[in-house]
C-alpha positions in Angstrom: 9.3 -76.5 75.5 9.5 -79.7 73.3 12.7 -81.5 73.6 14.9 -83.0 70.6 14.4 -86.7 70.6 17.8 -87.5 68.9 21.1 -87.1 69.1 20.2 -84.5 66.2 17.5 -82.5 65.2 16.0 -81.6 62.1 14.2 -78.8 60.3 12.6 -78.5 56.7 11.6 -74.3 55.8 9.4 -74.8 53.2 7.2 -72.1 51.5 7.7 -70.4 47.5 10.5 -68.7 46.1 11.1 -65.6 47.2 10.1 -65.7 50.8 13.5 -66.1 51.6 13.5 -70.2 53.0 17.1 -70.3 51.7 18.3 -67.2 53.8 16.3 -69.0 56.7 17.9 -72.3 56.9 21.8 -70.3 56.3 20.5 -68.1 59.8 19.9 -71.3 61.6 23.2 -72.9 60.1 25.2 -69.6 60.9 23.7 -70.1 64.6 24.1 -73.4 65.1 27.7 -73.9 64.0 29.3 -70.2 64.4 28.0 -69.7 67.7 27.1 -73.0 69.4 30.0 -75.3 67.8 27.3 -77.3 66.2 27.4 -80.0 62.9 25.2 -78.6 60.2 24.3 -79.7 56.8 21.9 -77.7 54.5 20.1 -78.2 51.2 18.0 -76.4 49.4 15.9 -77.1 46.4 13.7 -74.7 44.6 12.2 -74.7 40.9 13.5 -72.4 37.8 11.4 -69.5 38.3 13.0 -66.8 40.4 9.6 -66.3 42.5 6.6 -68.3 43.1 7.8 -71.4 42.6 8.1 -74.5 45.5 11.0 -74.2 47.8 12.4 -76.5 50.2 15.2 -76.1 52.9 16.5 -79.0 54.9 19.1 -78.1 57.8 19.9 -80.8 60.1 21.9 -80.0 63.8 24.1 -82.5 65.3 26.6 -82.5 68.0 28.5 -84.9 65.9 29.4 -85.6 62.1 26.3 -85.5 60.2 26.6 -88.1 57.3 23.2 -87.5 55.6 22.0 -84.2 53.8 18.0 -84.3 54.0 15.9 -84.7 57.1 13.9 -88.3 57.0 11.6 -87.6 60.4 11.7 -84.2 60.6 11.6 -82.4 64.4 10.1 -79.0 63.1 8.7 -77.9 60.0 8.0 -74.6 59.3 5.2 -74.0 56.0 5.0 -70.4 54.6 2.4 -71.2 51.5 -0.3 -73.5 50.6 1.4 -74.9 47.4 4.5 -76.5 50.0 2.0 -77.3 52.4 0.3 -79.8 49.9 3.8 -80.6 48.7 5.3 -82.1 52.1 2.6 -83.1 54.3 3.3 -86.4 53.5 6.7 -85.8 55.7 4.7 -84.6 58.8 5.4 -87.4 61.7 3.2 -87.6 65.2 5.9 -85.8 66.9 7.4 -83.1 64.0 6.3 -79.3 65.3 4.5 -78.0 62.6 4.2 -74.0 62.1 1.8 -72.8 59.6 1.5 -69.6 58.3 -2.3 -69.4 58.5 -2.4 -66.5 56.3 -1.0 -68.4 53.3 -1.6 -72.3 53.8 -5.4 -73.4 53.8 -6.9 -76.4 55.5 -4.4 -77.9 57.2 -4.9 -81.2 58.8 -4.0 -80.3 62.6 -4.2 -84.2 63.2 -0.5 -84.2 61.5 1.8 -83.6 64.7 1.2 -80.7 66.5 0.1 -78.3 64.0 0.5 -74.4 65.0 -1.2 -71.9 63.0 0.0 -68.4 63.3 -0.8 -64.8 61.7 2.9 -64.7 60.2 2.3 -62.1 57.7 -0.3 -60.2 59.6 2.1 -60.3 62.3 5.0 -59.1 60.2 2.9 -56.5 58.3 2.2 -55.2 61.7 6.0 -54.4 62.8 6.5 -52.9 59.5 7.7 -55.4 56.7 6.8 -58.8 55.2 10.1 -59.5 55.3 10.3 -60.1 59.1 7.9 -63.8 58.3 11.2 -65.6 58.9 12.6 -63.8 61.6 9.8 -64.0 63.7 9.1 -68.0 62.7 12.8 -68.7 64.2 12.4 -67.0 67.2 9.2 -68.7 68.0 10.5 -71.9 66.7 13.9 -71.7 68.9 11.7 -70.5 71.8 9.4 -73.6 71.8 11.9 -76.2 70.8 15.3 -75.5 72.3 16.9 -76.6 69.2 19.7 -73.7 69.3 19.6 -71.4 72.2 17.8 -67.8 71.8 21.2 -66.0 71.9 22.9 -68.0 69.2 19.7 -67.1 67.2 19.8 -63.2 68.1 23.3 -63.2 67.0 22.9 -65.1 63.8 20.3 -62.9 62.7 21.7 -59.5 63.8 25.2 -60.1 62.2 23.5 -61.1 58.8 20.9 -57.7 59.0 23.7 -55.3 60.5 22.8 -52.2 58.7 19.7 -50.0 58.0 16.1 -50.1 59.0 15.7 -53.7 58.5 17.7 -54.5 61.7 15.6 -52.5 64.4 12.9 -54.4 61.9 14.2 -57.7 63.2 15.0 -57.3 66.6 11.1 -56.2 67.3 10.8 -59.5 65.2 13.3 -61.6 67.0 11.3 -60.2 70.5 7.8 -60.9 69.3 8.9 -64.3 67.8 9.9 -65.0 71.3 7.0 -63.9 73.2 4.0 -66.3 71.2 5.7 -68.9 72.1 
């Protein structure tokens, strides 16, 4: 497991509208503060277009007051498409975790941190729905970083998915999420 290496730990959730990097960083806000008693500031930015178009989500976990809005040396990133990818590379520091959706972003540069590149939407399409990317990015995320512990997580993600198919969709993506890492 990587440890934090600050008194807070940051995350940017970067991919193209639509794949649902807002709802992402609100799950790991909703864990964070609801069920660990955490500080949490989020931001989002995303272009006019309602799909297709960049998106960026900062969400940054304290134990105490957070003062500032947008991560600076971010501990995690995770990149769901190529056109973020090229967008926030730049932001990528020797020790940020990197997860890569190698079905979506080409040529990375694994020299940036320590670059992961994973099957996400194989891996969702494979439990059933594309919808399960971010579920099972979390899980694998929380799993290798400690950031916010794997119940606070399971909770978060349950309460906002309480009803229908899609939450036996994301438990089986909470569990595999878990298990890469």
């Amino acid at each position: 497991m990587l440890q934090k290496r600050r008194e807070q730990f940051e995350i940017i959730i970067a991919g193209v509208g639509g794949q649902g990097n807002v709802s992402c960083g609100i799950i790991i806000g909703e864990a964070a503060s609801c069920y660990e008693g955490k500080f949490v500031t989020m931001t989002s930015t995303y272009g006019t277009e309602a799909r297709g178009t960049f998106t960026r989500t900062d969400v940054l976990i304290g134990d105490n007051f957070i003062d500032f809005y947008e991560c600076k040396k971010p501990d995690a990133m995770l990149i769901l498409h190529n056109k973020a990818y090229l967008k926030i590379k730049n932001q990528i520091t020797p020790d940020t975790l990197v997860v890569v959706n190698q079905n979506e972003v080409e040529q990375v540069d694994t020299s940036l941190g320590h670059t992961l590149s994973l099957p996400l939407s194989d891996l969702a399409f494979k439990i059933g729905s594309l919808q399960v990317i971010n579920t099972i990015s979390l899980a694998f995320m929380v799993q290798k970083t400690g950031f916010i512990k794997r119940i606070s997580l399971e909770k978060a993600v349950l309460d906002k998915y309480a009803q229908g198919k899609i939450t036996e969709l994301n438990r089986k993506a909470l569990e595999l999420g878990f298990n890469l890492a």
